[in-house]
C-alpha positions in Angstrom: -9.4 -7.5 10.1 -9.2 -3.9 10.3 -13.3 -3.6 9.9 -13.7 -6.6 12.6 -12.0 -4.2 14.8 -13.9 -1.1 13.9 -16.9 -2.5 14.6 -16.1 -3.6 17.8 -14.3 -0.2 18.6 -17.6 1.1 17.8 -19.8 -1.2 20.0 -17.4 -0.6 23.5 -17.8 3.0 22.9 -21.4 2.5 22.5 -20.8 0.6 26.1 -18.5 3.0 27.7 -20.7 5.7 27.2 -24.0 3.7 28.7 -21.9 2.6 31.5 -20.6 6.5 31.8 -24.3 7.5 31.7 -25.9 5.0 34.2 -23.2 5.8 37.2 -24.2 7.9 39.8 -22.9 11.3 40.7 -20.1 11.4 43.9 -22.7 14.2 45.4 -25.7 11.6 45.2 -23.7 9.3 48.0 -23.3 12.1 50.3 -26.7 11.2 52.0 -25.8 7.5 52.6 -22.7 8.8 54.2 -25.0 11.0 57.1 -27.6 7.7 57.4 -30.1 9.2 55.2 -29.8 6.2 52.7 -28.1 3.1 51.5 -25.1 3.4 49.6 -24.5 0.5 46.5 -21.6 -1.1 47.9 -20.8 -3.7 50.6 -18.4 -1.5 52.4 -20.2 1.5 52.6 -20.1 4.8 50.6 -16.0 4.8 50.2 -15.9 0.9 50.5 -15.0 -1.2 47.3 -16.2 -0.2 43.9 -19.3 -1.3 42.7 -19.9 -3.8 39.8 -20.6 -1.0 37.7 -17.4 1.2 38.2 -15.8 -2.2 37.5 -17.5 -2.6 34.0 -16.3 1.0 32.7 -12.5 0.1 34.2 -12.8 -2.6 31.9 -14.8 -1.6 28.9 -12.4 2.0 29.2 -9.0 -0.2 28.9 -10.7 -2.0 25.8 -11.2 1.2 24.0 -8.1 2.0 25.0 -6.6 -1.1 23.7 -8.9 -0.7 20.2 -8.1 2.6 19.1 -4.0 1.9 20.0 -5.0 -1.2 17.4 -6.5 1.4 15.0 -4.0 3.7 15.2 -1.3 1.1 14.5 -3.0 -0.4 11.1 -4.0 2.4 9.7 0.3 4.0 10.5 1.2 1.1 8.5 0.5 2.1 4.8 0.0 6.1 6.2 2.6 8.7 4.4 3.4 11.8 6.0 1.2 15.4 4.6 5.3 16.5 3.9 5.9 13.5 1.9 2.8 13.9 -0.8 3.3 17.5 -1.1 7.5 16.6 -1.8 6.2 14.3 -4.2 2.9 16.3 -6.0 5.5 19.6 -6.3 8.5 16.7 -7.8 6.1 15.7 -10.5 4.7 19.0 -11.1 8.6 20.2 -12.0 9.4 16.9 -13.4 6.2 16.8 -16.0 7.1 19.2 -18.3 10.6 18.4 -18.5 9.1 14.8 -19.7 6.6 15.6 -21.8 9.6 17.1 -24.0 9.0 20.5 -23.7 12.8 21.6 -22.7 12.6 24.0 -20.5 14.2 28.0 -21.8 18.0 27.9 -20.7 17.7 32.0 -20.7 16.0 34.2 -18.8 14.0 36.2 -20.6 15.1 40.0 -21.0 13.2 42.4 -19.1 13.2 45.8 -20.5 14.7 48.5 -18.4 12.6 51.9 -18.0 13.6 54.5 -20.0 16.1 56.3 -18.0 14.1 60.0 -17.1 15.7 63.5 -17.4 16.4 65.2 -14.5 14.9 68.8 -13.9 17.0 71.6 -14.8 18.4 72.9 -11.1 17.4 76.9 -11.3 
C-alpha cells in the first residue's frame, strides 16, 4: 500500500511541477489588461481562473493529501532518535554485566603525588 502511494506521490509531483512550469507569469497579462492582447480567460485578465490554475489547485491539494498519507504510515512503526540511543547506551551497560564479567565493586586506588618539600624561607 505504502509503495502504491509512493508512486503516485511521485507522478502528481511530476504534474504539479509541469502545471507550475506551463502557467504564465502575472506580468505577462499586463498587456491584455491596456488592449494590447487577449487574456486566457472568459472574464478578462482578473476574471475567473483559467482551466490551468484549476489543475494545479487540484493536483497541489493531492500532494498535499499524499505526503500527509506518507507521513502517517511511515509515523506508525517510526521510534524517536532519543529512544534508540536510550536503548543502544542500555545494552551497551547491560552487556557486560551479562556476559558474566561482574563489574569491580571498588574503585581503583589512584596514587597520590608525592607530597613536595617546601623551599627553605631565607
Amino acid at each position: 500500500m505504502e509503495t502504491a502511494i509512493l508512486v503516485f506521490h511521485f507522478v502528481i509531483a511530476i504534474f504539479l511541477i509541469g502545471s507550475i512550469l506551463l502557467q504564465h507569469g502575472k506580468g505577462a497579462d499586463m498587456g491584455a489588461t491596456f488592449g494590447a492582447g487577449s487574456s486566457q480567460t472568459v472574464f478578462g485578465p482578473r476574471g475567473a481562473a483559467t482551466f490551468l490554475n484549476k489543475m494545479t489547485i487540484v493536483v497541489a491539494l493531492l500532494f498535499l493529501c499524499t505526503s500527509a498519507t506518507l507521513t502517517y504510515i511511515s509515523r506508525q512503526d517510526a521510534r524517536s532518535v532519543l529512544d534508540e540511543a536510550a536503548a543502544t547506551s542500555l545494552e551497551e551497560v547491560v552487556a557486560p554485566a551479562a556476559d558474566g564479567d561482574a563489574a569491580p565493586s571498588e574503585k581503583p586506588e589512584v596514587e597520590q603525588p608525592a607530597a613536595q618539600p617546601e623551599a627553605a624561607q631565607p
